[in-house]
Structures are given as structure tokens and as C-alpha cells.
C-alpha positions in Angstrom: -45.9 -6.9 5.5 -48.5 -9.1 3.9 -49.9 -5.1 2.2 -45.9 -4.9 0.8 -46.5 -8.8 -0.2 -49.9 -8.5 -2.4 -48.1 -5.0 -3.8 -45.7 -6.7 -5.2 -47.1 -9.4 -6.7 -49.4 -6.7 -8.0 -47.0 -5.0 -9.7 -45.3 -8.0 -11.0 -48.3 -8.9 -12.9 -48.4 -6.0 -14.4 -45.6 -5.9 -15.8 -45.6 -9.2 -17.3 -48.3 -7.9 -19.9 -49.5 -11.6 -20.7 -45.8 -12.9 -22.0 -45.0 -16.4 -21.2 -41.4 -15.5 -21.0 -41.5 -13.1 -18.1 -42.5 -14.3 -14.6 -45.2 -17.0 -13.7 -48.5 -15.9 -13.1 -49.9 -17.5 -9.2 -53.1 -18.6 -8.9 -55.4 -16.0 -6.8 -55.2 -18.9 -3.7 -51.5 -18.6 -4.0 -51.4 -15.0 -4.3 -50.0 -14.6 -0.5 -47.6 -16.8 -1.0 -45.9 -15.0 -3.8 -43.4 -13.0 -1.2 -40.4 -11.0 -1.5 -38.0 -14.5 -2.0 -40.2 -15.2 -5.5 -38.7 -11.8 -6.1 -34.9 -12.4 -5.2 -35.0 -15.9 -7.2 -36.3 -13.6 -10.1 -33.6 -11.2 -9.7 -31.0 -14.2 -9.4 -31.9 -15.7 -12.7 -32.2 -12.5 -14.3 -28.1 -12.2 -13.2 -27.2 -15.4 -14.3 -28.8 -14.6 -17.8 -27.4 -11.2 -18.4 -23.9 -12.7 -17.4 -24.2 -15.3 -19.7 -25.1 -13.0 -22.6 -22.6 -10.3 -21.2 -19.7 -12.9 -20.9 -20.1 -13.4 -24.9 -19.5 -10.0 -25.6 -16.9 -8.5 -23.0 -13.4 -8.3 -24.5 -11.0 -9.8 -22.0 -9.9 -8.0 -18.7 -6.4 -8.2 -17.6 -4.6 -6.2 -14.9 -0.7 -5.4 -16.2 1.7 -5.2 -13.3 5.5 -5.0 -13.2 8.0 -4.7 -10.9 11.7 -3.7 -11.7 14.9 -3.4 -9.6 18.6 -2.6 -11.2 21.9 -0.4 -10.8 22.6 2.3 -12.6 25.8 4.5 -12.6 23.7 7.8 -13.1 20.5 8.1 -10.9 19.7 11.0 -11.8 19.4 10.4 -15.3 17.6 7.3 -15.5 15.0 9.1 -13.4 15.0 11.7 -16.1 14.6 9.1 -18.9 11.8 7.3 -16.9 9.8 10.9 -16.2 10.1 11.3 -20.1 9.2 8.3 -21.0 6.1 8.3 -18.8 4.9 11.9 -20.6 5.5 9.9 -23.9 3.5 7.0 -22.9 0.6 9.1 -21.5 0.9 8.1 -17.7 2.0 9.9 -14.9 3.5 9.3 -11.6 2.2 7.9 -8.8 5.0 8.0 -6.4 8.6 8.9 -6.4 10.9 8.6 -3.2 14.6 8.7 -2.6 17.0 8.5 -0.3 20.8 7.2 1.0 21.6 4.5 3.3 25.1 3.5 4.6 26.8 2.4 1.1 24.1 3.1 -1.7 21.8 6.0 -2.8 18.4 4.6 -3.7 15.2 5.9 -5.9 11.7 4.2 -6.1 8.9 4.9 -8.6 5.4 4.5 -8.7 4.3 4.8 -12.6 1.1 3.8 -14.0 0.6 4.3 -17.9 -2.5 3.1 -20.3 -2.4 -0.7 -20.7 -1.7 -0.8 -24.3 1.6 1.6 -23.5 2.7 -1.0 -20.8 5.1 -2.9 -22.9 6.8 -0.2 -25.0 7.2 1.4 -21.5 8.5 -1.5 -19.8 11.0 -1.6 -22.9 11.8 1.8 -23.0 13.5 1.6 -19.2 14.7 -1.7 -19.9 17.0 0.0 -22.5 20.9 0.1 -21.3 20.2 -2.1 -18.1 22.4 -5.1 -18.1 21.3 -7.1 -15.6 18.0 -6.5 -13.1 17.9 -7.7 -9.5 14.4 -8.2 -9.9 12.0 -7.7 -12.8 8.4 -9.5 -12.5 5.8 -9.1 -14.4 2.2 -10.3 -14.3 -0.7 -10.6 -15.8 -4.0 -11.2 -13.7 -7.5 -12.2 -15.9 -10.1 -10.1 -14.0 -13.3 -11.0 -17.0 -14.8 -13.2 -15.0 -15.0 -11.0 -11.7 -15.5 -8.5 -14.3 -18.5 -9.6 -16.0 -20.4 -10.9 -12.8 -20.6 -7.6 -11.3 -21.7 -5.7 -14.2 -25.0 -8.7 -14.6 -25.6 -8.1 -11.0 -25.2 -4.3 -10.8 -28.0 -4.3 -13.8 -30.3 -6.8 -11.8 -29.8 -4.6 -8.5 -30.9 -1.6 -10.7 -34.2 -3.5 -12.1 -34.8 -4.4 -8.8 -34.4 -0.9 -7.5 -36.9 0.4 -9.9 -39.3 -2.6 -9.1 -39.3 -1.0 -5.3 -39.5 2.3 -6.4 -42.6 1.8 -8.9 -43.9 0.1 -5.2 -43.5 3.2 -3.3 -45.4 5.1 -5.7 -48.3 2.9 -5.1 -47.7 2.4 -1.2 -51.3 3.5 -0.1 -50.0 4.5 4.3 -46.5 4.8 6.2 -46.4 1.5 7.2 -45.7 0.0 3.6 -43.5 3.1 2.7 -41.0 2.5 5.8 -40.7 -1.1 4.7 -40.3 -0.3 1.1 -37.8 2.5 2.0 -36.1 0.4 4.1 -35.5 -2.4 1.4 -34.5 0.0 -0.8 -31.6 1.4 1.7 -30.5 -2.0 1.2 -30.3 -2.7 -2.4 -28.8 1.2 -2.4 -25.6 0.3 -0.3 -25.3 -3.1 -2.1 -25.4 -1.1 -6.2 -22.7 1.3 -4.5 -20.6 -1.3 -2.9 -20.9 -3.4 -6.3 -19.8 0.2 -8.3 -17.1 0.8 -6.4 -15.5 -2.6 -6.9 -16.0 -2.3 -10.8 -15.0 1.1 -10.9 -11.6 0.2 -9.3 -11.6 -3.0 -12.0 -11.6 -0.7 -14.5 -9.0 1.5 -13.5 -6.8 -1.2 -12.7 -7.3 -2.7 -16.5 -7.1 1.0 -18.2 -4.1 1.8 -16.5 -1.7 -0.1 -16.0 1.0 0.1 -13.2 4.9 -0.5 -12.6 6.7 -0.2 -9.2 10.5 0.9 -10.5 13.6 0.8 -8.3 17.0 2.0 -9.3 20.4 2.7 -7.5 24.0 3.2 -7.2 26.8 2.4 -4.9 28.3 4.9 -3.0 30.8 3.1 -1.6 33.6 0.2 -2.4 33.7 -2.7 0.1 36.6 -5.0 0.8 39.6 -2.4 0.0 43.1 -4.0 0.5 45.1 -1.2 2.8 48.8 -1.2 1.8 51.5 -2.3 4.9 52.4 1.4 4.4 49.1 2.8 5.1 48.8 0.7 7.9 52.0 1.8 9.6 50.8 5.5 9.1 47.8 5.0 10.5 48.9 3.3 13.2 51.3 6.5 14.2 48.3 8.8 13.5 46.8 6.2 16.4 49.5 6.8 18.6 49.8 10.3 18.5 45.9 10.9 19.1 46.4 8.4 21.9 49.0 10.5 23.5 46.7 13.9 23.2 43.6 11.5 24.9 45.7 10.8 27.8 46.9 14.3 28.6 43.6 15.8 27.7 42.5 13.0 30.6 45.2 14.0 33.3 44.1 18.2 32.6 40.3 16.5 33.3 41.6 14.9 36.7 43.5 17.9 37.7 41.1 18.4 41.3 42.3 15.2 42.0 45.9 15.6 41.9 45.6 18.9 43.7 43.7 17.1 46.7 46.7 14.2 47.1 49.3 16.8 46.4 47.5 18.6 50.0 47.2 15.2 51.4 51.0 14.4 50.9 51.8 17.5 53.0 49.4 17.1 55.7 50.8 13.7 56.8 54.3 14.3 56.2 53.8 17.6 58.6 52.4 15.7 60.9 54.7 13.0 61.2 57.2 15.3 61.6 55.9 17.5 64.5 55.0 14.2 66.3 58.5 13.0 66.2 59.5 16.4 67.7 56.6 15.6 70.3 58.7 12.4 71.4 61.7 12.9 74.1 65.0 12.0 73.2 66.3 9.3 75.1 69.8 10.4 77.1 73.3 9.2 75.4 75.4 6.8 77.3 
């Protein structure tokens, strides 16, 4: 490690070419001192400065997202006018589902659109709705997160170079594992940061809304006329009736058995009365 150490500092000086600007020159007592956390505190500053001189330039970065619920009286072609209005506005579809529950036939969309398209889209479905049961939109200032990422992914990078320019001069296995190893590190940590600015910039280049639209199927709370009633209550009746006989043909083994049952006793209480003498008239 202390090989890795004196490398590094080796390097560092070299780099510097004799500018007062760039990092300190150590004294040749101090030179084991000068370890890999000199280097980090480097590579911190050197983020904070780039973020402050990146912050000056970035245009702001907002995240558009909406949200919309309403009734329509034709779902079918409101979806139409929303899958035109996405092709005008350059964005596609994300999702679309649909389906029917016990008194309403629902449809939710997923549409994302570029960000400066957001409003004439938004106004565009907006059109002919009289009232929505929902409709949020925000508005979410991502610059800062933004900007941060983009100082650090470029301090990662000088940093990964820095190791790499180390390997080179690695002089045995030893100090190449170590370098290699540090390297791995700062690797997953440029990726991990990429990823998360990557998905930044989608979120601020396209913008997304989450649409859902429906009509009733069915009235509630219908007054029945006494004369309806009285209809249905005969049409009650009658099914009634055809239950219960449907029931007896069902039981029919039953009624056969007592029917045999009857007949059995009634046989045999007459032969045991023929069994018993008669006693003699006076």
C-alpha cells in the first residue's frame, strides 16, 4: 500500500507542472503522508467547484406531471382524440387499459409527450370536459439534484483517469490488484451516478400525464311505478309456484317410501286384529 501511496503522490506532482493553482506540493519528509484521503479531499473540492460554475450555466430542470380524471359520454372517442393528440404532440403511449365494473366502463392512459408540448396537450384533452373529478398538476425543480451529479460524475471521471495513469506505472501485481480494485469502485459509483442522471433527463425531456376517463353504464335510484311492482310481484308468484313443484318432483323417493310405509302398517294392523278371538255374544 505505502508503493500505491508514493505512486500517487508521484503522479500528482507531475501533473501539477509547477502551478500554484493545482495541488500542494509535500515536503519530501511528508511525502508518506500524502495518501489516498489527500486524493478524495482533492476530488471533493474539485466537485464543489465545477458545481458551482455548472450551477451558473444549467438552464432550469423541472419534471412536468399531471394527472386527470373525468366522464365522458363517448369513451371511445375521447380515447381517439387523446391517441391523436399524442401523434400531434410528438409523444407516445405508455400504457392504456380498460375495463367494466358493476355500473361504469372505465379507460386509463399512460402518455408522456416532450415538455414543451405538455401544456397544449394538457389543453387539448381538456377541451369539451365540464367538470374533472381530479386534475393535478405538478411541477418538481430537479436543477439542483441535477447539477450535483453532473460536477461529481466529472470528478469521478478525473479521478478514474488519475488511477488508470497509476496502473500504467504499477511496477508488480501487488500495486495493480489494489489499483484495480479502487478502480472497480469508482466504476460502479460513475454508473450508479449515470443512471440516476440519465433517468433525470428523461423525466425533464419528456414529460408525463396519467389520464382516466369513463362513463356510466347504469342509472341508480329508479322510482318503480305501483304498477310495475304489482306485475312483478305476480311474475314472483308464479315462479314461486313452478320452485315448489319442481321441489316435490326432487323429493319424489321420499313420497314413494311413506306411501310403502302407509301400507305396511295398516296391513299389519289389520291381520293382527284378525289374529285376536272374538269374545262370545251374550
Amino acid at each position: 500500500m505505502k508503493t500505491l501511496v508514493i505512486l500517487l503522490f508521484g503522479f500528482i506532482l507531475g501533473c501539477s507542472n509547477g502551478s500554484s493553482s493545482d495541488i500542494p506540493y509535500p515536503s519530501e519528509e511528508k511525502s508518506m503522508a500524502y495518501d489516498e484521503t489527500i486524493l478524495l479531499e482533492e476530488v471533493t473540492e474539485m466537485e464543489e467547484d465545477v458545481a458551482q460554475v455548472d450551477d451558473e450555466r444549467t438552464e432550469q430542470q423541472i419534471i412536468k406531471e399531471g394527472r386527470l380524471s373525468f366522464e365522458t359520454d363517448n369513451p371511445e372517442e375521447t380515447h381517439q382524440k387523446i391517441l391523436s393528440l399524442t401523434q400531434q404532440y410528438q409523444g407516445f403511449v405508455a400504457s392504456d387499459n380498460s375495463g367494466k365494473n358493476y355500473n361504469r366502463y372505465y379507460r386509463n392512459m399512460v402518455v408522456r409527450v416532450p415538455t414543451n408540448n405538455f401544456q397544449a396537450m394538457l389543453d387539448g384533452i381538456s377541451e369539451g370536459v365540464e367538470y374533472f373529478d381530479q386534475k393535478d398538476i405538478s411541477r418538481r425543480d430537479v436543477t439542483e439534484e441535477f447539477v450535483d451529479l453532473q460536477a461529481r460524475l466529472k470528478a469521478k471521471r478525473e479521478l478514474e483517469n488519475r488511477y488508470l495513469e497509476l496502473l500504467r506505472q504499477a511496477k508488480n501485481v501487488k500495486e495493480m490488484l489494489e489499483i484495480e480494485r479502487e478502480l472497480s469502485t469508482i466504476r460502479e459509483e460513475i454508473e450508479a451516478k449515470q443512471g440516476r442522471l440519465n433517468y433525470l433527463k428523461d423525466k425533464v425531456a419528456m414529460s408525463t400525464l396519467s389520464i382516466e376517463f369513463y362513463k356510466q353504464t347504469t342509472e341508480t335510484g329508479v322510482t318503480v311505478s305501483y304498477g310495475q311492482k304489482m306485475l312483478n310481484s305476480l311474475k314472483g308468484g308464479w315462479d314461486g309456484i313452478s320452485v315448489f313443484f319442481l321441489g316435490i318432483l326432487y323429493l319424489w323417493p321420499l313420497f314413494f317410501i311413506a306411501i310403502i310405509a302407509i301400507l305396511l302398517i295398516r296391513w299389519w294392523i289389520r291381520r293382527r286384529k284378525r289374529s285376536v278371538p272374538q269374545a262370545p255374544k251374550k
